[in-house]
DOZA-335431 format. One record per residue (C-alpha): residue number from 1; residue in one letter; x, y, z. Coordinates in Angstrom, 3 decimals. Example, Ala and Ser with C-alpha at 12.3 -4.5 7.8 and 13.67 -1.06 7.14 Angstrom:
BEGIN
pos: 1; code: A; c1: 12.300; c2: -4.500; c3: 7.800
pos: 2; code: S; c1: 13.670; c2: -1.060; c3: 7.140
***
This chain:
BEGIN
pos: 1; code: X; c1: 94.138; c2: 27.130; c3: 71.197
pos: 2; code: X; c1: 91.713; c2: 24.335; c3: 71.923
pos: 3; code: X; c1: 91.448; c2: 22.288; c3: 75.291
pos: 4; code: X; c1: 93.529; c2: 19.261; c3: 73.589
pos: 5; code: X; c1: 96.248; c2: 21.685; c3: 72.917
pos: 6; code: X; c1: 96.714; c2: 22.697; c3: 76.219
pos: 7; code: X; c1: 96.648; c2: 19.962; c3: 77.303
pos: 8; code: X; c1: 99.313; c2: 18.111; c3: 75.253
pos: 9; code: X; c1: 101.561; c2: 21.482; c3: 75.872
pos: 10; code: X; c1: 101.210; c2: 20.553; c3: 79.572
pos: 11; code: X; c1: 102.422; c2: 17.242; c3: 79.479
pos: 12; code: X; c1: 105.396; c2: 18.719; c3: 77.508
pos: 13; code: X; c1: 105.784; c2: 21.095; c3: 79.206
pos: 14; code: X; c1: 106.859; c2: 18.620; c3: 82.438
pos: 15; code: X; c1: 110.692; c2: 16.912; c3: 82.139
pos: 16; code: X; c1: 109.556; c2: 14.251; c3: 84.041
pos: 17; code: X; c1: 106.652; c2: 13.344; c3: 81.826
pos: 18; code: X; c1: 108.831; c2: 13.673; c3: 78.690
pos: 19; code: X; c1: 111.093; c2: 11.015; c3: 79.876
pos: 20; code: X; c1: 108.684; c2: 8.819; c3: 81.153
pos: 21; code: X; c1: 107.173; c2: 9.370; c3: 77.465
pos: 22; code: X; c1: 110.254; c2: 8.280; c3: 76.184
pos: 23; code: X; c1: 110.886; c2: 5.495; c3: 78.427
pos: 24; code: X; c1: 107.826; c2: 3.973; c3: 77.315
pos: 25; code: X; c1: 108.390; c2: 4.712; c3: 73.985
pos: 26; code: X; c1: 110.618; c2: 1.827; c3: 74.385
pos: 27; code: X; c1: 107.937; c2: -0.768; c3: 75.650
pos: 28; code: X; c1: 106.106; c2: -1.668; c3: 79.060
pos: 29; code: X; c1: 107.738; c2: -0.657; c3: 82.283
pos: 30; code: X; c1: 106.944; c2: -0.732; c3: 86.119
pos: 31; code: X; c1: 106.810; c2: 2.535; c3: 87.797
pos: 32; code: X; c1: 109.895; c2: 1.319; c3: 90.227
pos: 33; code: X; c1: 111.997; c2: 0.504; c3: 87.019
pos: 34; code: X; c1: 111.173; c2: 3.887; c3: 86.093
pos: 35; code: X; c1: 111.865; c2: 5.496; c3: 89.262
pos: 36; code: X; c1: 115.203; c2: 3.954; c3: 88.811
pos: 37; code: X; c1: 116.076; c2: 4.418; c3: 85.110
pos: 38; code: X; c1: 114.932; c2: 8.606; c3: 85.818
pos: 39; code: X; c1: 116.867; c2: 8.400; c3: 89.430
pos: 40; code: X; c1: 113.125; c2: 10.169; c3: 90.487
pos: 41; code: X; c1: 111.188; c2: 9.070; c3: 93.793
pos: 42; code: X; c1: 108.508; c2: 6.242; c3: 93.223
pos: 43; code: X; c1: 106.079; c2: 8.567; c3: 94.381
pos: 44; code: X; c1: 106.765; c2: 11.198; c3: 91.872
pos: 45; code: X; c1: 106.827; c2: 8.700; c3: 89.248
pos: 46; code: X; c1: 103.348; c2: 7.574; c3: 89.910
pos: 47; code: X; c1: 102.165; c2: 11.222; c3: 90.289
pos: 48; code: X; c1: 102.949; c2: 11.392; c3: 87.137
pos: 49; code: X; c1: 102.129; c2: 8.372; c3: 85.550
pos: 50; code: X; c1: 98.295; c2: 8.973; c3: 86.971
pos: 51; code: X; c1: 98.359; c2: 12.531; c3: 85.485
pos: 52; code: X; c1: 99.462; c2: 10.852; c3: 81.954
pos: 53; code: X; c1: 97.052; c2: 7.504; c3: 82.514
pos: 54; code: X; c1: 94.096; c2: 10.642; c3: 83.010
pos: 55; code: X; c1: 94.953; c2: 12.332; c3: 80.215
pos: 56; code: X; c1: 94.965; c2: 8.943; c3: 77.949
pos: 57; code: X; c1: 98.473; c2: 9.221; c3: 77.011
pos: 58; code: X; c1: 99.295; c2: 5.896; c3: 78.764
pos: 59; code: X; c1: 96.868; c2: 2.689; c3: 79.614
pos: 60; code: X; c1: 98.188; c2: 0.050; c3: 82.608
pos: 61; code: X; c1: 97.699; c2: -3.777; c3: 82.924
pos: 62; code: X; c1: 99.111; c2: -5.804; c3: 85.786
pos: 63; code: X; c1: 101.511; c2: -9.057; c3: 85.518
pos: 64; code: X; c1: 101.636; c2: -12.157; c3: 87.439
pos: 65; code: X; c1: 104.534; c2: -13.420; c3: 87.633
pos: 66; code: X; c1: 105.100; c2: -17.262; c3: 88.573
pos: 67; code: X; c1: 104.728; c2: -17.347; c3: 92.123
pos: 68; code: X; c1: 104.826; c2: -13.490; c3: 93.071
pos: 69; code: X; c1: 102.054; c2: -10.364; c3: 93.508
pos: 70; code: X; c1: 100.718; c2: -8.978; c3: 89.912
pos: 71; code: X; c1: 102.713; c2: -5.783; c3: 89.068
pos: 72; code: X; c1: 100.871; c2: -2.889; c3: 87.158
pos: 73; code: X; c1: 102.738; c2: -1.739; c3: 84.369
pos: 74; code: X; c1: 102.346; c2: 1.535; c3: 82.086
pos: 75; code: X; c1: 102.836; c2: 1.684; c3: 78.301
pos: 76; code: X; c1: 102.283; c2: 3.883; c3: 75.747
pos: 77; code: X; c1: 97.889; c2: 4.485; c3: 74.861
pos: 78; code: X; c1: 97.838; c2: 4.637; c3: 70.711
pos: 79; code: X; c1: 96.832; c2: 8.436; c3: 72.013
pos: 80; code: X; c1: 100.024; c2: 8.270; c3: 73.313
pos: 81; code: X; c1: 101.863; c2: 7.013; c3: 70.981
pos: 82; code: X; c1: 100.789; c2: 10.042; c3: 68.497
pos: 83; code: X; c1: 101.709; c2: 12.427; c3: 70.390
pos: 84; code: X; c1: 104.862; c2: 10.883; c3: 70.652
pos: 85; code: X; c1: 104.858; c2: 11.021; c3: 67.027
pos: 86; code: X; c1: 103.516; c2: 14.121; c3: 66.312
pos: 87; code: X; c1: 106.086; c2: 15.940; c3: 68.786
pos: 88; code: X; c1: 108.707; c2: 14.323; c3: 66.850
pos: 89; code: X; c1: 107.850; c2: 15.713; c3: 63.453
pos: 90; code: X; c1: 107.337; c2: 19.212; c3: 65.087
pos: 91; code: X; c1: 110.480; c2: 19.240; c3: 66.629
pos: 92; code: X; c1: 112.325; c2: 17.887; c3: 63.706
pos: 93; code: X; c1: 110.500; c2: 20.946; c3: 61.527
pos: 94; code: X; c1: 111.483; c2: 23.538; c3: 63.817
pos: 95; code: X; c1: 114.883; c2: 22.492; c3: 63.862
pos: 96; code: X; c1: 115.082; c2: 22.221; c3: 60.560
pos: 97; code: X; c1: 113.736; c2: 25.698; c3: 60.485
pos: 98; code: X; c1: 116.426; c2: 27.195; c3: 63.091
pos: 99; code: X; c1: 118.882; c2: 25.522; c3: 61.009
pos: 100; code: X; c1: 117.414; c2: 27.068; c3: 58.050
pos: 101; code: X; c1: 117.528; c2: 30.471; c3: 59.956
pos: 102; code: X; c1: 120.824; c2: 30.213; c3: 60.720
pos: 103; code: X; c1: 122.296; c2: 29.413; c3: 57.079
pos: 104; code: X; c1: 120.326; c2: 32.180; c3: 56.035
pos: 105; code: X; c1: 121.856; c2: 34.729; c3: 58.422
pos: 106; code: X; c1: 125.292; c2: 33.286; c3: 57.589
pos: 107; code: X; c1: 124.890; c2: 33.830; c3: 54.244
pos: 108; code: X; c1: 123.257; c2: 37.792; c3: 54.328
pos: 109; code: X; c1: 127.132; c2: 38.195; c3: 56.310
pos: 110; code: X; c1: 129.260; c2: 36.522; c3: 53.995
pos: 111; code: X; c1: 127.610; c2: 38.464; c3: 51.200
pos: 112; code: X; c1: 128.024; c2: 42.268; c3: 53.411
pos: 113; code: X; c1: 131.913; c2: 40.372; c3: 53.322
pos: 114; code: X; c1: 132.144; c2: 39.721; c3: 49.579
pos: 115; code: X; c1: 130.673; c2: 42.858; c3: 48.779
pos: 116; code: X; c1: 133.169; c2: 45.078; c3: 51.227
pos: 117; code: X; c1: 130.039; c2: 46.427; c3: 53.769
pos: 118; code: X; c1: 132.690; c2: 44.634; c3: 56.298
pos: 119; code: X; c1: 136.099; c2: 44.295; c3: 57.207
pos: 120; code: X; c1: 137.177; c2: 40.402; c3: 58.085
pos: 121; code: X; c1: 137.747; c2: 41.409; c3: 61.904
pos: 122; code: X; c1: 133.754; c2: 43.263; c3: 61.929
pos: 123; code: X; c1: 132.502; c2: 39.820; c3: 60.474
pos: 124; code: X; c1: 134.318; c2: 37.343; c3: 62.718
pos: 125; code: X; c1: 132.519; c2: 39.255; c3: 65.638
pos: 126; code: X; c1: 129.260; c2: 39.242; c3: 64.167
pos: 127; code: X; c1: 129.552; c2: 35.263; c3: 63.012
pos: 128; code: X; c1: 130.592; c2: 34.044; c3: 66.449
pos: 129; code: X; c1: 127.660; c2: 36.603; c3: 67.562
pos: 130; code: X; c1: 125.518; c2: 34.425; c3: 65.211
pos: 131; code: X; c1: 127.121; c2: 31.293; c3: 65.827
pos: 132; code: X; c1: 126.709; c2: 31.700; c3: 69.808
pos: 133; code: X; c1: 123.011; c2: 33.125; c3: 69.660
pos: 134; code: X; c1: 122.494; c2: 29.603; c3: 67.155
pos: 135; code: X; c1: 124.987; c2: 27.191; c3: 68.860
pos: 136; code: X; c1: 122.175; c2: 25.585; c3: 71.212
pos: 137; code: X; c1: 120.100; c2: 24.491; c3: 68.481
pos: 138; code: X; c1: 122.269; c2: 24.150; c3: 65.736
pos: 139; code: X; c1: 123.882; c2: 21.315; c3: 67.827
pos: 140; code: X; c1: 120.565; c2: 19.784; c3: 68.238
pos: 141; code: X; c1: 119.688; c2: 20.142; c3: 64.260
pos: 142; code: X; c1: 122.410; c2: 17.884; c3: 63.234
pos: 143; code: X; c1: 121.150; c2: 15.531; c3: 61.137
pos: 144; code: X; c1: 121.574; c2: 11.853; c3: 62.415
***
């Protein structure tokens, strides 16, 4: 795995980072409004924010408003922005693959059902096995 991999699987590797990703997904935002939206300290907001601007994930600009003291602001770098897409996609695939995984298992137990390897109490067990050991990211998969 190269540097820029590890990298980009330590920024999503952080919760806080993530959301702040997100967040600015959405457009230009001051490190207090983010604070707020993420109910995180200001400080650890900016920690990260810094760690994200260093990495190029992120680029700042300040404001001035009419009459008050410029604001910095953070958005999304066009760095930023694909890993933002590229996470998507590879999320969305493995999903798609768990989902895939999981339709597949289902169906190698329906067919031991149909052809009488088990009785109907032997493969309600087993299913809600499957079902339970798939539930967390077969509830994530859903389309829409």
């Amino acid at each position: 795995m190269d540097d820029h991999a590890l990298e980009c699987l330590q920024v999503v590797a952080s919760p806080s980072r993530q959301r702040i990703l997100a967040l600015l997904e959405k457009g230009v935002d001051h490190p207090e409004d983010l604070a707020k939206k993420l109910k995180l300290r200001r400080q650890g907001v900016d920690k990260q924010l810094l760690e994200l601007f260093e990495w190029g994930f992120v680029d700042r600009s300040a404001i001035f408003p009419a009459g008050g003291r410029p604001r910095i602001v953070y958005r999304l770098s066009e760095r930023g922005k694909d890993l933002m897409t590229r996470m998507a996609a590879l999320v969305g695939e493995y999903r798609d693959g768990i989902r895939a995984d999981m339709q597949s298992t289902l169906g190698m137990l329906e067919d031991k059902l149909a052809a009488g390897e088990l009785d109907e109490d032997a493969y309600l067990k087993q299913r809600r096995t499957i079902e339970a050991r798939y539930a967390k990211f077969a509830a994530e998969a859903k389309p829409g």
